[in-house]
Residue, then its C-alpha position, 0 to 999 in steps of 0.5 A: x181066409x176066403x178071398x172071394x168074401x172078402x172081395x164081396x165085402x169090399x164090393x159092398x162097402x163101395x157100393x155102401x160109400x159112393x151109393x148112400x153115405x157120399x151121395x147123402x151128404x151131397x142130396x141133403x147137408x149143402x147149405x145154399x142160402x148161408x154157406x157151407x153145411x147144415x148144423x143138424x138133419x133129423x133121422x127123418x131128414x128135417x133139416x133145422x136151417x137155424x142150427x149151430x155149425x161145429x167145427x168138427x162136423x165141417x172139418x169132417x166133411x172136408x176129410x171125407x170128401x178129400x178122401x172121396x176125390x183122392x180115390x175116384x176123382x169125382x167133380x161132385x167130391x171135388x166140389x163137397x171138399x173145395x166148399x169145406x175147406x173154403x168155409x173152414x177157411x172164411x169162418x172157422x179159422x181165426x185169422x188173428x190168433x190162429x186156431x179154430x173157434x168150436x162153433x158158429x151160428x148158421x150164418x157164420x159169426x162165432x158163437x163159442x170162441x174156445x181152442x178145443x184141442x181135437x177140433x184143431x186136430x180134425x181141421x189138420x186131418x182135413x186140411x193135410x187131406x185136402x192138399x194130398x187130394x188136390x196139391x193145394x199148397x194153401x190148404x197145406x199151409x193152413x194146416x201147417x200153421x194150425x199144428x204150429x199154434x197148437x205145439x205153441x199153445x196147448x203143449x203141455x212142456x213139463x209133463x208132455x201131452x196136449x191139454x184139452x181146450x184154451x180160450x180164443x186168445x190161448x189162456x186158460x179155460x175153467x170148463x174145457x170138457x168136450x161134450x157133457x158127457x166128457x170129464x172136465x180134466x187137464x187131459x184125453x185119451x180122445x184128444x190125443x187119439x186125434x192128434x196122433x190121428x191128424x199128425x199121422x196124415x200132415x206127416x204124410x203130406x210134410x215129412x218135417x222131422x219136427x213133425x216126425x219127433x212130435x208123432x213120435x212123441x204122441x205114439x209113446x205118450x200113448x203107450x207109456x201114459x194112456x193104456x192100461x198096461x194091465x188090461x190092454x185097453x185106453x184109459x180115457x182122462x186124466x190129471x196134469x200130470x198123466x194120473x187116470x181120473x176114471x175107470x171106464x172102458x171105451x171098446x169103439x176107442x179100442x179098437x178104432x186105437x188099435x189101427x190107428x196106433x198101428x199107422x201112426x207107427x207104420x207113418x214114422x218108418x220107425x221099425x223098432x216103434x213099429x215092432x213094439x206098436x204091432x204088439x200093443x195094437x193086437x193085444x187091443x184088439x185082442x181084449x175088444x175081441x173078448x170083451x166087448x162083442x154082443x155074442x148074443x145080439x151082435x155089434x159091439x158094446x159101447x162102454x164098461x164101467x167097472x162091471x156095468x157094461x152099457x149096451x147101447x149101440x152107437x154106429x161109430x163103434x161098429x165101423x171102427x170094428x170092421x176096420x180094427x178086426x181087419x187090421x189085427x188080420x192083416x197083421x196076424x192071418x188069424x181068420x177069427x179076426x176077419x170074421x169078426x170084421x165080417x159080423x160087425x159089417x152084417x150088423x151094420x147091413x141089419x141094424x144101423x143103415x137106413x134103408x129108407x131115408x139113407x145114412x145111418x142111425x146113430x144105433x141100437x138098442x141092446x135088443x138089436x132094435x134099430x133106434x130111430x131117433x137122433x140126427x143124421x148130420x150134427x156136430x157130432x153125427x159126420x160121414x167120417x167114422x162110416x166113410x173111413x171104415x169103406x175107404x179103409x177096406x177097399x184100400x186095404x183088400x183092393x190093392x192086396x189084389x185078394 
């Protein structure tokens, strides 16, 4: 592979993080009159001032810039991070029965109280990011004892796992489906994905052997219970007792598990986990390779179901693309696979950046024409998925000195 495409793609990709998705957010998302963040940004930028506050869209933000001052020790990073993590931990913490509550009114009282599960794990993934950007040891803390409560209360003993949501008080939930478009079942690829995700990071910061035994215990549940030996690819929800209750396939989940799988089990130090994980992780991205391009319009598909594969384009897919195919390079030389990284990146650049408000669209349709509509900030449109795939890149080129 070229070395100079890639360094001109990294040269882009940093261009694209520091010159529009970080620089978006700092413009547009600071809530000045209630705190934190603005609820939702319209594509066209109406900011609806009255909208909810989700903790995943915080806990998000607390990520990315964390990440953001880690990488280049910005003030302006520094002061997106430190006014996350402070509305996190005034509003979003419980501060009787621990956890995080699901969604506040734009002026901080809580609206839904329910434990969801991966709303734990990405407040984990900010808060250990946090400490590994500032050496804050209360952010540490924080996330310390979120991960206690979560082994404590959504662990399930018997047939091992994370299950999907409990009430503030940690009891049972007759609804515990994340968004509707989720199935209301005992348990997720999703969540679990991110908690795998969330542990990855917190052990990075705290090398605990409890920690490293739960991660440990996550990677293996993934691959004994979660991915479809046959056909290489997560199944996404199930019964208690780990029993898949859906045939859909998810290519953005795909592939975004490929790596993330894969760093989880680099994390450990394990190298026979890592050895047997390498495997898995490149037959995903193998199969996403195979069956989930848009050979003729480009981008990834979003999902299949049986044989109907839906051909709506989401952004996220397309940014877990270029980080996937990267890492499936790095771990084979095969040039098909940066290209491929490359396409997904072009895609990007044609359909899904906006060039005139700045951001990106939530995605396309199957024609490859760029939808407009949808929300530029909401509880679920964050700078986690596009910031990551450039911090991703640039540490993964960089540093390789290509």
């Amino acid at each position: 592979m070229d070395g100079k495409l890639i360094n001109y793609m990294v040269e882009e990709l940093e261009s694209e993080l520091k010159d529009d998705i970080l620089q978006f957010w700092i413009d547009n998302a600071v809530d000045k009159d209630n705190g934190g963040f603005y609820g939702y940004i319209s594509s066209d930028l109406t900011i609806d001032k009255t909208h909810e506050k989700a903790a995943v869209l915080n806990a998000r933000i607390l990520w990315t810039y964390s990440k953001a001052y880690s990488l280049y020790k910005k003030e302006k990073y520094l002061f997106m991070a430190k006014r996350a993590y402070d509305y996190i931990s005034d509003f979003f913490i419980d501060k009787v029965n621990s956890g995080v509550y699901w969604l506040l009114d734009y002026k901080g009282n809580v609206l839904n109280s329910k434990k969801q599960t991966y709303a734990l794990a990405f407040a984990i993934y900010g808060l250990s990011e946090f400490y590994l950007a500032t050496g804050r040891k209360d952010s540490l803390v924080k996330a310390i004892e979120l991960y206690k409560a979560l082994e404590s209360n959504a662990c399930d003993s018997v047939n091992k796992g994370y299950y999907e949501a409990r009430s503030f008080n940690w009891q049972t939930l007759e609804d515990v489906s994340l968004s509707p478009a989720d199935m209301n079942v005992s348990k997720s690829m999703n969540t679990h994905l991110h908690i795998m995700e969330a542990y990855t990071n917190l052990y990075r910061a705290w090398k605990d052997d409890g920690l490293k035994s739960n991660l440990e215990e996550i990677i293996n549940i993934t691959i004994n219970h979660i991915i479809n030996p046959e056909k290489h690819c997560f199944n996404l929800f199930f019964d208690e007792k780990w029993n898949p209750v859906s045939e859909k396939v998810s290519f953005g989940h795909d592939i975004e598990g490929s790596w993330l799988l894969y760093e989880a089990a680099e994390v450990t130090g394990n190298k026979e986990l890592i050895e047997k994980v390498r495997e898995i992780s490149l037959s995903m991205a193998q199969r996403v390779f195979q069956k989930g391009i848009d050979k003729e319009n480009g981008g990834l598909f979003y999902e299949q179901d049986k044989d109907v594969i839906e051909t709506f384009k989401d952004w996220w897919p397309q940014a877990e693309a270029v980080v996937g195919f990267s890492n499936a390079y790095q771990l084979t030389g095969n040039d098909s696979f940066m290209i491929e990284a490359f396409n997904m990146w072009n895609f990007i650049k044609s359909h899904i950046i906006d060039k005139v408000n700045g951001e990106w669209f939530w995605g396309t349709s199957p024609d490859g024409l760029t939808i407009t509509k949808g929300e530029k900030a909401g509880p679920w449109k964050c700078p986690y998925h596009n910031s990551r795939m450039c911090f991703e890149i640039i540490q993964r080129f960089k540093k390789q000195n290509v």
